[in-house]
C-alpha positions as CSV (number, residue, x, y, z in Angstrom):
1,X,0.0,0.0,0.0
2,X,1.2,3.5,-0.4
3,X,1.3,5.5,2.7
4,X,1.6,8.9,3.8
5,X,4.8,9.8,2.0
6,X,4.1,8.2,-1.8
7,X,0.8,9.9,-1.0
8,X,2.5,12.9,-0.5
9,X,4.6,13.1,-3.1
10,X,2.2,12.4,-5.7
11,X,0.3,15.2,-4.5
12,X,3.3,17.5,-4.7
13,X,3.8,16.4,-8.1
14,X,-0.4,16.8,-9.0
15,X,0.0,20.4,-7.7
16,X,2.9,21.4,-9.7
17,X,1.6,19.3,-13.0
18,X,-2.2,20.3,-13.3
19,X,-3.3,22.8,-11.0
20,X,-4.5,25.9,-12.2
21,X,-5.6,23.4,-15.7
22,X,-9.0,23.4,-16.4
23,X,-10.7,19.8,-17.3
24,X,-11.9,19.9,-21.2
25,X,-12.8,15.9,-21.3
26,X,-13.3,13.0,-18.9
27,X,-13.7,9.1,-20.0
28,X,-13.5,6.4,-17.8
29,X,-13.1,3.5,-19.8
30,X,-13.0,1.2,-16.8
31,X,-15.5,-0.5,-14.9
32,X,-15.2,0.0,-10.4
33,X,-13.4,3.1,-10.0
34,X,-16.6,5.1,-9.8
35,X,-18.6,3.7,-7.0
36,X,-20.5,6.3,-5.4
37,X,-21.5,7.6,-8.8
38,X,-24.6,6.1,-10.1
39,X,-23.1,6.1,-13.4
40,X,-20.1,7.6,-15.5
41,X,-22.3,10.3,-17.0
42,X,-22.7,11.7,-13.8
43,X,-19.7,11.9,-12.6
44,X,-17.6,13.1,-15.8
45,X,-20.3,15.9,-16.2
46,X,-19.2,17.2,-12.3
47,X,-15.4,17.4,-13.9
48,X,-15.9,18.9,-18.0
49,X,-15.6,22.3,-17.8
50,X,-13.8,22.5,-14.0
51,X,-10.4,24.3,-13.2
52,X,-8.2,22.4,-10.7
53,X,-7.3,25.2,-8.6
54,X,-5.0,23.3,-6.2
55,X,-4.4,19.7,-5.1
56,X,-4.2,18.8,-1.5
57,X,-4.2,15.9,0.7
58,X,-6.3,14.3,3.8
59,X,-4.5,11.4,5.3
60,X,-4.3,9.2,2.1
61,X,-6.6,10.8,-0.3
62,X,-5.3,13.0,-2.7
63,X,-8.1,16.1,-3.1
64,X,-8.0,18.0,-6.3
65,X,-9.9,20.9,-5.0
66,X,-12.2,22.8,-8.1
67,X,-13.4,26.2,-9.0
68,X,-16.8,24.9,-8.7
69,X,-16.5,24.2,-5.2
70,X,-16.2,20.3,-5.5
71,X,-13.7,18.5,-4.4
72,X,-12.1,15.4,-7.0
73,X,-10.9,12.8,-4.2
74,X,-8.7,10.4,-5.5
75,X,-7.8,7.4,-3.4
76,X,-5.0,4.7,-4.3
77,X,-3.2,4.0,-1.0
78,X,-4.8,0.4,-1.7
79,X,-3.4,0.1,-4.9
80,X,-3.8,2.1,-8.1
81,X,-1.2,4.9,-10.0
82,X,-1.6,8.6,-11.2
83,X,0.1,9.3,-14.3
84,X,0.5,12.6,-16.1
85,X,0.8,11.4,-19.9
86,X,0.7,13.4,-23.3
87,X,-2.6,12.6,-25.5
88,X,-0.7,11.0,-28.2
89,X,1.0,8.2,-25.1
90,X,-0.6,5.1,-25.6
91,X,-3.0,3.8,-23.2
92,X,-2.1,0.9,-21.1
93,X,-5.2,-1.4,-20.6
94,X,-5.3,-0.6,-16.6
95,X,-6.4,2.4,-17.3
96,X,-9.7,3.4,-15.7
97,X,-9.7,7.0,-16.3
98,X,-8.8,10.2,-18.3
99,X,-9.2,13.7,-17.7
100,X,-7.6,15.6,-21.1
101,X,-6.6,19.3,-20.3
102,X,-7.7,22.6,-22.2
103,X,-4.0,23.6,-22.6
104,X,-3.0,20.1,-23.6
105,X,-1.4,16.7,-21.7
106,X,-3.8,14.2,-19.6
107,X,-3.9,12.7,-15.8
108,X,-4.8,9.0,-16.2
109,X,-5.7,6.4,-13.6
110,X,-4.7,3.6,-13.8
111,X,-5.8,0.4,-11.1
112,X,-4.8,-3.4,-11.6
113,X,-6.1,-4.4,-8.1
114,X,-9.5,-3.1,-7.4
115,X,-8.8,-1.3,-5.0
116,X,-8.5,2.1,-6.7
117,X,-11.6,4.9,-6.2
118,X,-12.4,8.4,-7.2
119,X,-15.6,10.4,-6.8
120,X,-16.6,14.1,-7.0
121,X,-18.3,15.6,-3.8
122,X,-18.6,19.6,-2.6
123,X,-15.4,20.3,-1.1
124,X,-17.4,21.9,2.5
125,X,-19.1,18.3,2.4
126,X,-16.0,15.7,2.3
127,X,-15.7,14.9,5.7
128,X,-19.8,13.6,5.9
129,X,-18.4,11.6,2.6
130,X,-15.1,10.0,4.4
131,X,-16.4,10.4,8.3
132,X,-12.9,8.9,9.4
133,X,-11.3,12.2,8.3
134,X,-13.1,13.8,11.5
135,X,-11.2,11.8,13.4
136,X,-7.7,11.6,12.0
137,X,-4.5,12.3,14.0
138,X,-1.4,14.1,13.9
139,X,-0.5,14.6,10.1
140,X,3.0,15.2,11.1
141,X,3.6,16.2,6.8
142,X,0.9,18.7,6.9
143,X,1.4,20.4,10.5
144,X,4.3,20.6,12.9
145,X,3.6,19.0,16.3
146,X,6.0,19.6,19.7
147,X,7.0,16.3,21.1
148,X,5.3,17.8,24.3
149,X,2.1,17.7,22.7
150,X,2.9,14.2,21.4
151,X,3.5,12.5,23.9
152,X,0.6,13.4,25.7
153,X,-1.7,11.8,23.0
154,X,0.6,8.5,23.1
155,X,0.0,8.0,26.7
156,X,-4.0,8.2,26.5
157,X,-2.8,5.0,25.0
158,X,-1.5,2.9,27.9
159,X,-1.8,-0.8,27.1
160,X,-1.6,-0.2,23.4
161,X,1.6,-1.8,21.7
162,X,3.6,1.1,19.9
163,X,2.9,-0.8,16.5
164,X,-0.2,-1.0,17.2
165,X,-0.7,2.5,18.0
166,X,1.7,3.7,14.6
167,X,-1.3,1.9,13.0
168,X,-4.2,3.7,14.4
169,X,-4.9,6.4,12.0
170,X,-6.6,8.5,14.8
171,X,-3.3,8.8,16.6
172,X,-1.2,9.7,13.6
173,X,-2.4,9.6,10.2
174,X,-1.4,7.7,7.3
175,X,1.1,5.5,8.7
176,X,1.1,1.5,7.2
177,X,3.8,-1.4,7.6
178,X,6.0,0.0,5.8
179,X,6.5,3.0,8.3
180,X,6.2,1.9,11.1
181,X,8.6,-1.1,10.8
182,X,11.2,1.9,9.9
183,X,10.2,4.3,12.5
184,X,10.5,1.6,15.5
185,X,14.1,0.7,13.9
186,X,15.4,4.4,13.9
187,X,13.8,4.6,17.6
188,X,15.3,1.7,18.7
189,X,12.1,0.3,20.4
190,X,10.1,-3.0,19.8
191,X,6.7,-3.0,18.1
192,X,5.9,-5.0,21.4
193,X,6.9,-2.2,23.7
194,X,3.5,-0.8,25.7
195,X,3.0,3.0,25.3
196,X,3.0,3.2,29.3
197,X,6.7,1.6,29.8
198,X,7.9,4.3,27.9
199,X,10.3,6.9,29.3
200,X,10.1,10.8,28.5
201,X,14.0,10.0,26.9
202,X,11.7,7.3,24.9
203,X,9.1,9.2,24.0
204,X,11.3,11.7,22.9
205,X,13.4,9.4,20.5
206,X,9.9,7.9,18.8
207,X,8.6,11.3,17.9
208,X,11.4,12.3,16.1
209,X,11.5,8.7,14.6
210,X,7.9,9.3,13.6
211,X,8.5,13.0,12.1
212,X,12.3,12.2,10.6
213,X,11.4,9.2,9.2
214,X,8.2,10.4,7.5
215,X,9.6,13.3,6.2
216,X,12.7,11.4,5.0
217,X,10.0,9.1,3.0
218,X,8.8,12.3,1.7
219,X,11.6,14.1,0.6
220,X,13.0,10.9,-1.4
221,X,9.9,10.2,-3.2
222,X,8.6,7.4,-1.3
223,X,9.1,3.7,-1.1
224,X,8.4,0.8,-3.7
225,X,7.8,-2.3,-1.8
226,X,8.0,-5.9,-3.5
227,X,4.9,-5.6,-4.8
228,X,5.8,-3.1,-7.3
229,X,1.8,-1.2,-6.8
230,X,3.8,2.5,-6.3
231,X,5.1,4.6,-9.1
232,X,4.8,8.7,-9.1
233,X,3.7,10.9,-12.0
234,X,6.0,9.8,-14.3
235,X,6.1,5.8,-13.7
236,X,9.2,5.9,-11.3
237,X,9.3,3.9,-8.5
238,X,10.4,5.1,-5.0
239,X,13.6,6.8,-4.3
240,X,13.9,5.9,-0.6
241,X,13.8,2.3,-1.0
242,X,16.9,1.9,-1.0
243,X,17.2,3.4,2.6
244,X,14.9,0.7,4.1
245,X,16.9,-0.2,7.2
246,X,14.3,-3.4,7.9
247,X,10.9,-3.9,5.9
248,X,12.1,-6.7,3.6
249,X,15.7,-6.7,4.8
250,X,15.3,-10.3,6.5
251,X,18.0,-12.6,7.1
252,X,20.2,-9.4,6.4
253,X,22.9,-7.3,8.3
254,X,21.4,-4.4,10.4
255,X,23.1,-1.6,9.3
256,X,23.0,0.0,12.9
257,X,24.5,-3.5,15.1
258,X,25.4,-5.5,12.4
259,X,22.8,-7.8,13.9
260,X,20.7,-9.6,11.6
261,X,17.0,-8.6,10.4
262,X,14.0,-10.6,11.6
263,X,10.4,-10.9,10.2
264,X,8.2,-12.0,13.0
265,X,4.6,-12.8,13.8
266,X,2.8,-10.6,15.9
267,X,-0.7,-10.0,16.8
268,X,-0.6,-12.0,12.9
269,X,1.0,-9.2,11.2
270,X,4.3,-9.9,9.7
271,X,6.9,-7.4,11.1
272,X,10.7,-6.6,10.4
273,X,12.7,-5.8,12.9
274,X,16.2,-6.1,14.7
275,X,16.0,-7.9,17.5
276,X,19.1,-7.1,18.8
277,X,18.9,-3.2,18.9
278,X,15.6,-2.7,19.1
279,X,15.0,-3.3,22.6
């Protein structure tokens, strides 16, 4: 899945590429992308004719906010790719959508898994349409948080498991596996570790594993796991995969202890970890 980074970087990309482009013509020659619509008519008519005036993004949707006052929500985190193509590109047969440009080039969608959605709602009324986004926690990309203020929303949390808690979208949004593996490594804790056994030195070093390691992700465009499902605009795959200190590194060197990378069962979730450093 992509997470908060990828997701962030596409946006980046979206808001550079297409906003302030107005939408001449929409097709969506696939079939499940559309949902909420009650047919393609309907929701191609809500996009012809509207400017993009910017692109932002809550937790993992991507929102291409319009001059209509809609809101063009965009959601691959479970699989699916944006691309930015020229008309004359060929199409590749995952394609499920195309919105072609007044001033020329096209933003395709394209979705192999299923998982893939997109739907047009007013902007004001996006939160009725996704009601988690009402609760969501710290975006830690979006806003700057103090550690202070941090902590005291971990510790509400006494009994939860810290990988557990990474998970919980209402504590810090759009963290997945990938993540939090990587953010427990760099603060040298287990994903066992109880929220209420942490110290303040602790809790300290996992919030600025949480923010360093997010905005690392971010800054390198991401992370392309085994499964190949992210790409940005342009069909590239991640450039911070390389920097992966243990999600799929099993059986090899820690680069931190020279200890050697786990993957582990727990609460039946596979996890990656060192379980020599991470204590």
């Amino acid at each position: 899945m992509a997470e908060q980074p990828e997701i962030e970087t596409i946006r980046r990309d979206l808001d550079r590429e297409v906003g302030g482009k107005r939408i001449k013509t929409v097709d969506v020659p696939g079939s499940g992308l559309i949902p909420r619509h009650t047919n393609k008519k309907q929701f191609t008519t809500l996009l012809e004719g509207a400017k993009i005036n910017s692109v932002i993004r809550r937790d993992l949707l991507l929102v291409a906010k319009l001059d209509t006052g809609d809101a063009f929500v965009i959601d691959i985190h479970d699989g699916g790719q944006v691309r930015r193509n020229a008309t004359k590109d060929p199409v590749d047969k995952a394609t499920k959508a195309v919105l072609t440009f007044t001033q020329g080039g096209q933003l395709r969608l394209l979705d192999t898994s299923g998982s893939a959605e997109a739907f047009v709602v007013p902007f004001d009324e996006l939160s009725s349409a996704v009601p988690e986004l009402e609760t969501l926690g710290f975006d830690v990309l979006d806003e700057p948080v103090s550690w202070t203020t941090f902590g005291e929303r971990i510790l509400r949390y006494r009994g939860t498991k810290l990988r557990n808690l990474l998970l919980d979208r209402t504590v810090v949004a759009g963290i997945g596996p990938v993540y939090a593996d990587e953010i427990l490594h760099a603060s040298g804790l287990r994903p066992d570790r109880d929220v209420g056994e942490l110290s303040t030195q602790e809790i300290r070093r996992f919030f600025r594993a949480v923010v360093e390691t997010l905005h690392e992700g971010a800054k390198h465009r991401g992370v392309t796991t085994s499964d190949g499902q992210y790409a940005d605009l342009a069909g590239n795959p991640g450039g911070w995969t390389p920097q992966l200190q243990v999600f799929e590194r099993d059986g090899q060197a820690c680069q931190r202890c020279r200890g050697v990378v786990s993957k582990v069962r727990m609460g039946n979730k596979t996890v990656y970890m060192c379980e020599s450093c991470q204590v």
